[in-house]
ROSE-4610 file (N, C-alpha, C; in Angstrom, 1 decimal, always signed):
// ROSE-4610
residu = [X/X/X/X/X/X/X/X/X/X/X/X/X/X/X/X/X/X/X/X/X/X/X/X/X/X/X/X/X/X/X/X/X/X/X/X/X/X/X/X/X/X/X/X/X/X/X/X/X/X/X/X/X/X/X/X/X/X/X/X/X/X/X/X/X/X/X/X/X/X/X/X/X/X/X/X/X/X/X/X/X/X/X/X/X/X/X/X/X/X/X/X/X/X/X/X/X/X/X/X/X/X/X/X/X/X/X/X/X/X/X/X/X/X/X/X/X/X/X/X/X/X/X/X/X/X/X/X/X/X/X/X/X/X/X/X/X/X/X/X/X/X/X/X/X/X/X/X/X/X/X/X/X/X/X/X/X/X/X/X/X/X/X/X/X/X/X/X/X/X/X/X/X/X/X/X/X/X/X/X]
num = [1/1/1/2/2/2/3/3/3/4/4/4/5/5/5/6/6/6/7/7/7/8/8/8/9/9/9/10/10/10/11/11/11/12/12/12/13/13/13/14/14/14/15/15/15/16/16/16/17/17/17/18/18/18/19/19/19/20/20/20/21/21/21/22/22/22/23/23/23/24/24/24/25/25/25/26/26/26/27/27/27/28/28/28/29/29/29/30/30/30/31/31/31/32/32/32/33/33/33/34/34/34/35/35/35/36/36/36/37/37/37/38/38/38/39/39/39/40/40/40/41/41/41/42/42/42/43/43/43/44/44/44/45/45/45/46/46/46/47/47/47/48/48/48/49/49/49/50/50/50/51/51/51/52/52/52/53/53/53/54/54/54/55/55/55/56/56/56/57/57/57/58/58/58/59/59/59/60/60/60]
x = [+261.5/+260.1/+259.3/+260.3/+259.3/+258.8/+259.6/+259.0/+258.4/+257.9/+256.4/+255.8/+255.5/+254.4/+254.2/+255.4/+254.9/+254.3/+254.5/+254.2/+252.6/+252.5/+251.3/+250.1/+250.7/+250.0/+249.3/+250.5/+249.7/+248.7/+249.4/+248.6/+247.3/+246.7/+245.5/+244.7/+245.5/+245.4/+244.6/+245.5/+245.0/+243.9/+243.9/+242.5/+241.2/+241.1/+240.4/+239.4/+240.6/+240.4/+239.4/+239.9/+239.3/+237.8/+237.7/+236.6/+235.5/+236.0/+235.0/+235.0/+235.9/+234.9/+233.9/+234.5/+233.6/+231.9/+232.1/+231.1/+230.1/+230.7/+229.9/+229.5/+229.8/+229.6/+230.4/+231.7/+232.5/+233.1/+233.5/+233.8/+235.0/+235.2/+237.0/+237.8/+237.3/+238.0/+238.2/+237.3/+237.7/+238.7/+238.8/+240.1/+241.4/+241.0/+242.9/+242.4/+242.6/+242.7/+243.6/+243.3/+245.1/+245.6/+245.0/+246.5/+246.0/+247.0/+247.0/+247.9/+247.3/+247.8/+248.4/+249.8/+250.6/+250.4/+251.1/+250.8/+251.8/+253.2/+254.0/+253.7/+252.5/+252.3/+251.3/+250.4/+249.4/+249.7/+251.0/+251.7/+252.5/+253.2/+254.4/+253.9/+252.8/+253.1/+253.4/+252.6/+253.4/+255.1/+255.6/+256.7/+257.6/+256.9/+257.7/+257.2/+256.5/+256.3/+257.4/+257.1/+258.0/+259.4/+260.1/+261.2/+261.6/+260.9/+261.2/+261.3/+260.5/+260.8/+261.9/+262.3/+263.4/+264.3/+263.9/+266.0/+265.5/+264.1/+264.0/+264.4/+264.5/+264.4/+266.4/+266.6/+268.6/+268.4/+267.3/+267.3/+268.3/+268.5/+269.7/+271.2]
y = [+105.1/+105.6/+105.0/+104.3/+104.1/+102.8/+102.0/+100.7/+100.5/+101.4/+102.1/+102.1/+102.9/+103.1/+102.1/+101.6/+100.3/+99.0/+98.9/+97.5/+98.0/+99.4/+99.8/+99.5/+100.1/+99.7/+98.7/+97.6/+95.7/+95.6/+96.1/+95.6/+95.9/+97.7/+97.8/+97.3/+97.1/+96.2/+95.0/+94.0/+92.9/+92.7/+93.6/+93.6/+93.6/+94.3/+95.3/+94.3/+93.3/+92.2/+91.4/+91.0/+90.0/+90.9/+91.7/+92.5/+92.4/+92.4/+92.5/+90.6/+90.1/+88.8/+88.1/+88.3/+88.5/+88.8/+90.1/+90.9/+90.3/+89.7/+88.5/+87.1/+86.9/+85.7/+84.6/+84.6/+83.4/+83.8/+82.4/+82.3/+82.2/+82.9/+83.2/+81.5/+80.8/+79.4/+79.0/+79.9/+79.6/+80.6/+81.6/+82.6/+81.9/+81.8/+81.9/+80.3/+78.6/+77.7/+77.4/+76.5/+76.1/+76.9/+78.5/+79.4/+79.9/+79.2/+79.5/+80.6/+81.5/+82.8/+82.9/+82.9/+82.8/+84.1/+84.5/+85.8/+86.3/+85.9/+86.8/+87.3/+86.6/+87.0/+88.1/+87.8/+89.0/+89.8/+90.5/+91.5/+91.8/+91.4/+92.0/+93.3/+93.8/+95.2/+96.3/+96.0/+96.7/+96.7/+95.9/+95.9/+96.1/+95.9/+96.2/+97.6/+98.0/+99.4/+100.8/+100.5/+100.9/+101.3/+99.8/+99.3/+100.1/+99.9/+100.9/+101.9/+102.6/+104.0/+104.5/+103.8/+104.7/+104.3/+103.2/+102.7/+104.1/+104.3/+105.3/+106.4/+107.2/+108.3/+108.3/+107.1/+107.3/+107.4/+107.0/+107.1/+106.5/+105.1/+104.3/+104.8]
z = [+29.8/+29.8/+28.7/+27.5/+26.5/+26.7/+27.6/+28.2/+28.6/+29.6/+30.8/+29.7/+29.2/+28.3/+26.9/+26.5/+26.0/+26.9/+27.5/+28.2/+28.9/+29.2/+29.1/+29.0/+27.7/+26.3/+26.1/+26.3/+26.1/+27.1/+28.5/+29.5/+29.6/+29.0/+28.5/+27.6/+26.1/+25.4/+25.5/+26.2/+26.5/+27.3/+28.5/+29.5/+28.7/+28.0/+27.2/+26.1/+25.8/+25.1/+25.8/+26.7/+27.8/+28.0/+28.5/+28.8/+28.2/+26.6/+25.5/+25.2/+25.4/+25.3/+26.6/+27.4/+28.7/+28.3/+28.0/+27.5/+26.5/+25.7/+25.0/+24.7/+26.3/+27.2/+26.8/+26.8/+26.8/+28.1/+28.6/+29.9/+30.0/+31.4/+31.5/+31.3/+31.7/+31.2/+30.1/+29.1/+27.7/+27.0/+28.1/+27.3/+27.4/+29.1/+29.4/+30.0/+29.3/+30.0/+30.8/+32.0/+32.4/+33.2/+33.6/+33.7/+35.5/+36.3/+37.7/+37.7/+38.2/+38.6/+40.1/+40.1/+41.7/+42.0/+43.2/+43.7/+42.9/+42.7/+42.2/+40.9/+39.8/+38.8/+39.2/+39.8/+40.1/+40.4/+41.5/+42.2/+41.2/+40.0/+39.1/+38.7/+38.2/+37.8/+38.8/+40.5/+41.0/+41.5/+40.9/+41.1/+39.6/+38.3/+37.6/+37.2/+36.9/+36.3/+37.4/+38.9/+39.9/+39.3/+39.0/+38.8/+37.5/+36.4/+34.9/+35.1/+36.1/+35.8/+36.6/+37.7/+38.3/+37.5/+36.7/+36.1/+34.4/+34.3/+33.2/+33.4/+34.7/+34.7/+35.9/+35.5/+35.9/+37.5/+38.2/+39.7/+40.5/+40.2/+40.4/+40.4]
């Protein structure tokens, strides 16, 4: 459970980040250069956060 909620954490974290530089007009090309987003990176939290918690809560 404390993985969920750590990895969370970042994941709010970091958006939050982006948001606020956004917000003060630097352009998403200058955050993140370079970075092609596949589907399986874009679809991983629904599949990891899923995943943590049943192995958190002994589902398996």
């Amino acid at each position: 459970m404390l993985s969920i909620v750590g990895i969370k954490f970042f994941d709010i974290a970091f958006k939050l980040s982006i948001m606020q530089k956004i917000n003060n007009g630097v352009l998403i090309e200058e955050i993140m250069p370079n970075i092609k987003v596949s589907l399986l990176l874009r679809y991983f939290n629904a599949i990891a956060y899923p995943t943590t918690f049943l192995f958190a809560t002994d589902y398996f």
